[in-house]
LOLOGU-94825 format. One record per residue (C-alpha): residue in one letter; y, z, x. Coordinates in nm, 4 decimals, m for minus. Last residue first. Layout:
{type: a; py: Y; pz: Z; px: X} .
...
//
This chain:
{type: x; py: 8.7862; pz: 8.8453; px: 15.8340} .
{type: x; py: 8.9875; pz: 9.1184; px: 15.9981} .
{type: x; py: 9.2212; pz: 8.9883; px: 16.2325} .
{type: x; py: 9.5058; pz: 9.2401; px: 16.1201} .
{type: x; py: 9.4260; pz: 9.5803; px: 16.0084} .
{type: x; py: 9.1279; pz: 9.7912; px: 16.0811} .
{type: x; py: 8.9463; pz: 9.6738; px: 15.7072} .
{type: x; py: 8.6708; pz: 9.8584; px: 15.6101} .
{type: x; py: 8.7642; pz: 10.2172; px: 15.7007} .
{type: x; py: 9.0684; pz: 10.1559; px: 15.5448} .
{type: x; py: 8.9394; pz: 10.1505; px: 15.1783} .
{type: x; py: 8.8981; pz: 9.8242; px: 15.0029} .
{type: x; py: 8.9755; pz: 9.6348; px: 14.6886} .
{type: x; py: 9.1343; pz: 9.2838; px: 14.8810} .
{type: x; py: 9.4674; pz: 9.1763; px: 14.7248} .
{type: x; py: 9.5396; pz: 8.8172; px: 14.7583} .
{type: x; py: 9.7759; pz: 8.6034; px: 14.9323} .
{type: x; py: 9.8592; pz: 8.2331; px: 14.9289} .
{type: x; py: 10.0014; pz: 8.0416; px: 15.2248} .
{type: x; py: 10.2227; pz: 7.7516; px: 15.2683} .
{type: x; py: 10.4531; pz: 7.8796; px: 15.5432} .
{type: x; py: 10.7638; pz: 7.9736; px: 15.3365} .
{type: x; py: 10.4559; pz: 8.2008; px: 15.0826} .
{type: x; py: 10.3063; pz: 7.9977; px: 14.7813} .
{type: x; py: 10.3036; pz: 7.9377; px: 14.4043} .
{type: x; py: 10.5740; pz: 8.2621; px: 14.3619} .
{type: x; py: 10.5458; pz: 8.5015; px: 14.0355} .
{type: x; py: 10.1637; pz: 8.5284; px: 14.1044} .
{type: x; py: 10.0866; pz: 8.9071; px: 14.1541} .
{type: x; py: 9.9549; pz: 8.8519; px: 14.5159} .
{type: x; py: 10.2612; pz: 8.5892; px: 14.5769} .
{type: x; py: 10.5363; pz: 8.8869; px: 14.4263} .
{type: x; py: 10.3946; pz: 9.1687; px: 14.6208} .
{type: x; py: 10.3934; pz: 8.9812; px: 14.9749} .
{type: x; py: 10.8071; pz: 8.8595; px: 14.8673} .
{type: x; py: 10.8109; pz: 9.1984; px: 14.7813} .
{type: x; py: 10.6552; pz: 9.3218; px: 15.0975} .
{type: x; py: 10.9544; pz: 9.1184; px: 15.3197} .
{type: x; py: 10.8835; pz: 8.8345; px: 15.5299} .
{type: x; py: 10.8000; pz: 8.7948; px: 15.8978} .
{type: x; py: 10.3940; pz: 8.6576; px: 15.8563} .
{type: x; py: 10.2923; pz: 9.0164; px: 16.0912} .
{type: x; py: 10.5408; pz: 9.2249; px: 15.9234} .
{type: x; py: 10.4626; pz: 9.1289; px: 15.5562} .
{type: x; py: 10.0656; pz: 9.1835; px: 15.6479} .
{type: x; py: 10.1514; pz: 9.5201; px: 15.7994} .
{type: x; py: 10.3402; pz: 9.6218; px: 15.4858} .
{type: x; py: 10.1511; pz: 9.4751; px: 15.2609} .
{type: x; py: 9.8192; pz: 9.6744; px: 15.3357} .
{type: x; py: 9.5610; pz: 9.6994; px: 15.6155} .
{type: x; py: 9.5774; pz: 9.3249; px: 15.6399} .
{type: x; py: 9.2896; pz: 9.0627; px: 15.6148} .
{type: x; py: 9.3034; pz: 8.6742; px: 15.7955} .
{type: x; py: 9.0377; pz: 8.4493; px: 15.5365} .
{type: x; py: 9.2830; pz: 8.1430; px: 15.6781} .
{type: x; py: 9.3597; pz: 7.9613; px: 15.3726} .
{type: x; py: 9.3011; pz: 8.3032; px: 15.1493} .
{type: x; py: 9.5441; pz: 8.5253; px: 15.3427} .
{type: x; py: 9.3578; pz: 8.8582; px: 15.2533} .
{type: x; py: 9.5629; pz: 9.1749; px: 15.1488} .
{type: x; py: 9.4257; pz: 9.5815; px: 15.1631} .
{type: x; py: 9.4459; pz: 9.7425; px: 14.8659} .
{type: x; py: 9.4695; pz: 10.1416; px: 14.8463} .
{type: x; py: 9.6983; pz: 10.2240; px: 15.0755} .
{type: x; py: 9.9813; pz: 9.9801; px: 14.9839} .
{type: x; py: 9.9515; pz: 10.0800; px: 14.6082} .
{type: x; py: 9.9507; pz: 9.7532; px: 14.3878} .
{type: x; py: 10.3293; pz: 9.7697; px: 14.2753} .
{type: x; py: 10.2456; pz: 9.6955; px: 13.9660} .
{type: x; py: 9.8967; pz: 9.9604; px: 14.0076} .
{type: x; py: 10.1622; pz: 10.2414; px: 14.0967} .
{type: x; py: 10.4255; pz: 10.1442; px: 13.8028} .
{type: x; py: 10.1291; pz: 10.1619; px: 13.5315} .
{type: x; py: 10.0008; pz: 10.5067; px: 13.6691} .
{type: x; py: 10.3656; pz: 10.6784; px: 13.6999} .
{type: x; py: 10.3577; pz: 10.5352; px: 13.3559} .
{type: x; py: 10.0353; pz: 10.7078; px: 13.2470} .
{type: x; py: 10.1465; pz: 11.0411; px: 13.4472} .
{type: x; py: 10.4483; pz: 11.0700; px: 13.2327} .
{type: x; py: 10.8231; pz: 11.0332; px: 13.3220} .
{type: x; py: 11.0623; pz: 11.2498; px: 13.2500} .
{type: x; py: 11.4014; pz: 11.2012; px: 13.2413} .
{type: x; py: 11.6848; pz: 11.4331; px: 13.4531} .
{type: x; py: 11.8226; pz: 11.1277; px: 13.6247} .
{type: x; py: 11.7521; pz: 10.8085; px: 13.4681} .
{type: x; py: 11.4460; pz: 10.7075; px: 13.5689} .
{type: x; py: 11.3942; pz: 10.4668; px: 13.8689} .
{type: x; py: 11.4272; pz: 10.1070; px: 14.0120} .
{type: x; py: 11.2587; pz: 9.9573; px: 13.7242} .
{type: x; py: 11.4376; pz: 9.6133; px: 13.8488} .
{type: x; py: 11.5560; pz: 9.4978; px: 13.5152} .
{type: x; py: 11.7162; pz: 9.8368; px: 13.4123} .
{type: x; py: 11.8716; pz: 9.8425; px: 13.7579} .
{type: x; py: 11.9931; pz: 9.4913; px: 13.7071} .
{type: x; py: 12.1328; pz: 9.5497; px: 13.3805} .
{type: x; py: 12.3520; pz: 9.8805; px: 13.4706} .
{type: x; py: 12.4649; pz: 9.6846; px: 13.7578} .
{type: x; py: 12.6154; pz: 9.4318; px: 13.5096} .
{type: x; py: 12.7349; pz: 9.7013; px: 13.2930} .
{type: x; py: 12.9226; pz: 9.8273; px: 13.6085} .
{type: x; py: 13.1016; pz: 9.5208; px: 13.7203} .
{type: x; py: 12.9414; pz: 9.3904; px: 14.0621} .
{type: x; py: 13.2162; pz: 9.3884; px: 14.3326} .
{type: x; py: 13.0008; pz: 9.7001; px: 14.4946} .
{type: x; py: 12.7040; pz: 9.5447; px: 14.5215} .
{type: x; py: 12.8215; pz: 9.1704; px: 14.6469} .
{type: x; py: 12.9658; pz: 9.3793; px: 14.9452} .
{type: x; py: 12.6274; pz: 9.5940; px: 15.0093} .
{type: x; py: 12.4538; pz: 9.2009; px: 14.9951} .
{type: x; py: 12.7143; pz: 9.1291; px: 15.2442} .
{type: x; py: 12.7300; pz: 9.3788; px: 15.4616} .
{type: x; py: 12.3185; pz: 9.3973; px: 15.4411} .
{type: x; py: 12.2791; pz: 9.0137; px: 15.5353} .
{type: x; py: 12.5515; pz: 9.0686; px: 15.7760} .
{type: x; py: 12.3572; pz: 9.3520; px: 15.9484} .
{type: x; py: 11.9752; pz: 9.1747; px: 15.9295} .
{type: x; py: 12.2059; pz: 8.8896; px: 16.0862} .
{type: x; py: 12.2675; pz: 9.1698; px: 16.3945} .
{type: x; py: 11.9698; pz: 9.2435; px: 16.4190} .
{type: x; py: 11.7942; pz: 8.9263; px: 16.4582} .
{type: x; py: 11.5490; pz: 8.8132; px: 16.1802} .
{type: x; py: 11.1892; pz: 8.7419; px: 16.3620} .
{type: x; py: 11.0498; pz: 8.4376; px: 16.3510} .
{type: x; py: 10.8215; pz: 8.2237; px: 16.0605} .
{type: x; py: 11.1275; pz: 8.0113; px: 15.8784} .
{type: x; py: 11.4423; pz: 7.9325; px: 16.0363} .
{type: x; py: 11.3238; pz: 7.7049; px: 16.2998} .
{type: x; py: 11.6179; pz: 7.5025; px: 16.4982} .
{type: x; py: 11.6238; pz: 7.7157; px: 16.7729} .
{type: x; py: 11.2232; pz: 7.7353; px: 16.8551} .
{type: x; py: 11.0817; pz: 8.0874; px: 16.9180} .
{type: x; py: 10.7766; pz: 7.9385; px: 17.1221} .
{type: x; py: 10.4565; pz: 8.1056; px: 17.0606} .
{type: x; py: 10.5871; pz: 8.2232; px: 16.6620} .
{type: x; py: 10.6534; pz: 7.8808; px: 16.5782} .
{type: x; py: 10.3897; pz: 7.7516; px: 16.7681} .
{type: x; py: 10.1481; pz: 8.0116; px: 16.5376} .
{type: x; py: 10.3241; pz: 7.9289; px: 16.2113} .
{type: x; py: 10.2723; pz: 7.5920; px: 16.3062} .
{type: x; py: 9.8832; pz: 7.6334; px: 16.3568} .
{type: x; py: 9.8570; pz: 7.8292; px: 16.0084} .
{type: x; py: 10.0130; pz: 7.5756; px: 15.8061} .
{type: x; py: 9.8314; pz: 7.2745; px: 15.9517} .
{type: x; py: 9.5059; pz: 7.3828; px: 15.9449} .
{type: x; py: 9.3416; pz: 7.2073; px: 15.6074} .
{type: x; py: 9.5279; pz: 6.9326; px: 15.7812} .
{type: x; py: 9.2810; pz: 6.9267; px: 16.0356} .
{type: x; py: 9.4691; pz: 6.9884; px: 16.4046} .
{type: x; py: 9.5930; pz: 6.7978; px: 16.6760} .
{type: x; py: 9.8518; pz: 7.0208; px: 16.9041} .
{type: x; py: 10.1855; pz: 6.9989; px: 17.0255} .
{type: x; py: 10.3005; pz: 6.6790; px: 16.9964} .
{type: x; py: 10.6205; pz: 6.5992; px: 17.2164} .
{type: x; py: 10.8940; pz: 6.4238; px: 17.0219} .
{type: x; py: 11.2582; pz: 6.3439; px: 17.2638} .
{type: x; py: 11.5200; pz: 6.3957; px: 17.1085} .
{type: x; py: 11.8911; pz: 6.2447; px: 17.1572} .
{type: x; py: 11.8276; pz: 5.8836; px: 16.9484} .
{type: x; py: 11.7833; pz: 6.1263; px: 16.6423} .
{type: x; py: 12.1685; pz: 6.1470; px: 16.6154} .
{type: x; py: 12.3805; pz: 6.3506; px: 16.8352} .
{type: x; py: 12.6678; pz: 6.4558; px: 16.5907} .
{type: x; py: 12.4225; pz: 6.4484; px: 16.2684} .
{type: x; py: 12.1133; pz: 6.6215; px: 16.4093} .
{type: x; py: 12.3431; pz: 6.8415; px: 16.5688} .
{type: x; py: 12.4527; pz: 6.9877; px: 16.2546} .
{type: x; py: 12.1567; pz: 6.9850; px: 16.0408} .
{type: x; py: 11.9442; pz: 7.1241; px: 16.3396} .
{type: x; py: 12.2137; pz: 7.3907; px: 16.3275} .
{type: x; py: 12.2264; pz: 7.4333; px: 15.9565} .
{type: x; py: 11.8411; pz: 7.4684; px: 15.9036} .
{type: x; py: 11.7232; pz: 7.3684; px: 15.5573} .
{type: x; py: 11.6768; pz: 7.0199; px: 15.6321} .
{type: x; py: 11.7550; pz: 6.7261; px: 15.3874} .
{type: x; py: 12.1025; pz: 6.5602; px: 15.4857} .
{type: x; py: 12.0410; pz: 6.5723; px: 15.8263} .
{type: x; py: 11.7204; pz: 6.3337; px: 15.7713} .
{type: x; py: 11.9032; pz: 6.1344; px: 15.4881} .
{type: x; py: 12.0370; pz: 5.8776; px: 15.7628} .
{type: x; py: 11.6787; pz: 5.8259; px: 15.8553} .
{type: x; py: 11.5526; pz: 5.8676; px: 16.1870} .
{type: x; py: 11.3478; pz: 6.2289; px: 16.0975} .
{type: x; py: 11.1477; pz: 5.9980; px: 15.8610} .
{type: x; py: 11.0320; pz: 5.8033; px: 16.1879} .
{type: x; py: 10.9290; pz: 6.1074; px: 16.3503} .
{type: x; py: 10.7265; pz: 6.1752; px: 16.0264} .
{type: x; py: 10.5538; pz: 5.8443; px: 16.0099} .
{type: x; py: 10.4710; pz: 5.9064; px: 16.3639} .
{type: x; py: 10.3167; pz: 6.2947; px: 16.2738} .
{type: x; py: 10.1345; pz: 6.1826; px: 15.9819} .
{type: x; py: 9.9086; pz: 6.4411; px: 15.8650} .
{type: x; py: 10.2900; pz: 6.6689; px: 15.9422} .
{type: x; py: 10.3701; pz: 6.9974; px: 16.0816} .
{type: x; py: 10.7125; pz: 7.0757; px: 16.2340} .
{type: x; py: 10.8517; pz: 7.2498; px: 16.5800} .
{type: x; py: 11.2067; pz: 7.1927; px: 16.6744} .
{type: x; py: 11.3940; pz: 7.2577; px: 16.9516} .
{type: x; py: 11.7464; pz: 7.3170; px: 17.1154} .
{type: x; py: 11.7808; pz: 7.2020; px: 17.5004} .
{type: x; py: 12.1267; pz: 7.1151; px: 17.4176} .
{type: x; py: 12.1525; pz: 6.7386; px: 17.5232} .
{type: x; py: 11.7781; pz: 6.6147; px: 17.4913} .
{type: x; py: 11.7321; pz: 6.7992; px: 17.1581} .
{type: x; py: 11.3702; pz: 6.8876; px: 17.1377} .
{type: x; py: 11.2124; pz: 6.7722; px: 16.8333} .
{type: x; py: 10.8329; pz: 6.9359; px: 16.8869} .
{type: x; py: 10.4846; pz: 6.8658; px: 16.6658} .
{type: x; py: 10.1712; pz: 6.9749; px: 16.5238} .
{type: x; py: 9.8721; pz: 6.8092; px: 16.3460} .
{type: x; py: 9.7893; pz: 6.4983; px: 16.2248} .
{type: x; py: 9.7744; pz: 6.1591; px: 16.3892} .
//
């Protein structure tokens, strides 16, 4: 059976929703002593170990075509707000604030050659008081493909965006990580999806659902 299912933990009422074209097989992976060993989320890690898989009960969601399978759990995912997903919901506040405590933290312990490097790397601006010409203003606008200008398609799913921004808010990610899969320097988004920029203007494309 392929298509979508739910771990729900018997004893905490925590949940998990996964994808598989084999969706027994898969339950039966979960049962192995490496399970705990291999998921990315801590708390399913943790209570996957101290309960064992004996503690939760699999429900399938939904039958789907595999060519499907990304899109439909991003949707559950997104439906239900499972505990044990990491990928695919919104970042609370409050770890948006320790991620930016600690990445501020990491900033300021950095030597200052180092940050000198990284700044250099990251074309974050011109030194102050340099000039910079309309070619490379140019360049740096079509790197960063101008949000206004291109719209973005999710090819599996033919979904279009008004622009990054929209299309990283909708999928939960950040419009690098949307820049970096149009321009290539990542093979896929968390959820299995590839991006590409769509030459438009915004009369043609009103945003999301778009196809």
């Amino acid at each position: 059976m392929t298509g979508i299912y739910m771990l729900t933990n018997v004893k905490t009422g925590n949940r998990y929703v996964g994808k598989s074209i084999n969706i027994k097989r898969r339950y039966m992976e979960h049962k192995t002593p490496r399970a705990s060993l291999t998921t990315k989320s801590p708390l399913f890690k943790r209570e996957l170990a101290e309960y064992g898989i004996g503690a939760y009960e699999l429900t399938v969601l939904e039958e789907c075509d595999a060519s499907k399978l990304n899109e439909r759990e991003l949707h559950w995912i997104h439906e239900l707000q499972p505990e044990y997903n990491t990928i695919g919901k919104a970042i609370p506040d409050e770890q948006r604030r320790r991620t930016s405590v600690s990445v501020r933290q990491y900033w300021d312990e950095l030597p200052g050659e180092k940050k000198q490097q990284i700044i250099k790397h990251q074309l974050i601006g011109p030194a102050k008081g340099h000039t910079v010409s309309e070619s490379t203003r140019k360049k740096l606008h079509d790197a960063f493909i101008g949000t206004g200008k291109y719209a973005v398609r999710i090819v599996e799913t033919g979904q279009v965006f008004e622009n990054a921004n929209a299309c990283a808010q909708a999928l939960h990610c950040t419009k690098c990580t949307i820049y970096n899969q149009i321009k290539g320097k990542t093979k896929a988004l968390h959820n299995g999806y590839h991006l590409e920029r769509v030459e438009t203007n915004r009369d043609e494309c009103n945003g999301v659902g778009r196809r």
